[in-house]
C-alpha positions, 0 to 999 in steps of 0.5 A: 908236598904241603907245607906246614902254613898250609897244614894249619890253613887245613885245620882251621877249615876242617873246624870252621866247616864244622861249624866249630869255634875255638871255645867250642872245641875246648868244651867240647873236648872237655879241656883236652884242646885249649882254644888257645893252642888250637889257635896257635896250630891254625895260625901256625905259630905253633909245631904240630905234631903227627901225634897231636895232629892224629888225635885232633883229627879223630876229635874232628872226625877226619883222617889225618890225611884230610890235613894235606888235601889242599883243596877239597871240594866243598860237596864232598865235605859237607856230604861226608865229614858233616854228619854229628849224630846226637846219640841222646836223641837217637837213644830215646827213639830206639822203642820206636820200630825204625829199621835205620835207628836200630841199624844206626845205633848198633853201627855207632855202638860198634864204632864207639868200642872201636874208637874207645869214645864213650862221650855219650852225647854227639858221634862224628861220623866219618867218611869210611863209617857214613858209607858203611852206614849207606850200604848198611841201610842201602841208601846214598849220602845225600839220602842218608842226610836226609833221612837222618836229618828227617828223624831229628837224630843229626846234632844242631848246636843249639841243641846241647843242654 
């Protein structure tokens, strides 16, 4: 059974593997999750609840039950819990005649109505939506990545204005 200290040992691994801060978090949830609390969450000095818990990993883009896998391997998170798609970038391109950029946005089209997420910039693609994006354009994981990465459309830090 996990534990509550490791639950939000789990927490801070899910965002450190996201390349996120805590004040990135803040921003990047527009306020809805204060720096503060979330580190409160991770340090474990605050209760968590299923509710609170649910809706900080759809911001993340886990299941929830990614908080009670203690150990992950890290292959598997980086093949399939890494991938922000910059939607701006992948917008602009949709002239272009790329069979992945049309399938792409019309997947992640589907998948923001779905999710009720309309922040336009950045989309987490999910484990169970990254396979059905590889069976959708035919290609494994690690192909996917590459490709996405190759057409400039996966999400870099820096690339926020």
């Amino acid at each position: 059974m996990t534990t509550p200290l490791e639950i939000s040992k789990r927490l801070r691994q899910i965002r450190k593997q996201q390349n996120l801060t805590l004040k990135q978090v803040e921003i990047g949830s527009r306020g809805k999750w204060k720096a503060v609390v979330i580190g409160s969450y991770e340090r474990g000095t605050r209760s968590l609840s299923i509710s609170r818990a649910k809706s900080l990993c759809e911001f993340y883009g886990v299941p929830l039950s990614a908080l009670f896998q203690t150990e992950v391997k890290q292959e598997s998170i980086q093949s399939n819990w890494g991938l922000r798609i910059d939607l701006r970038h992948l917008k602009s391109r949709l002239g272009e005649e790329d069979a992945l950029i049309t399938q792409l946005h019309s997947l992640l089209s589907f998948i923001a109505e779905r999710r009720d997420d309309w922040n336009g910039e950045i989309m987490s693609i999910r484990y169970q939506d990254n396979e059905a994006l590889g069976l959708l354009v035919q290609k494994e994981p690690s192909d996917l990545r590459k490709a996405l990465e190759l057409r400039e459309l996966l999400f870099k830090e820096g690339d926020r204005t």
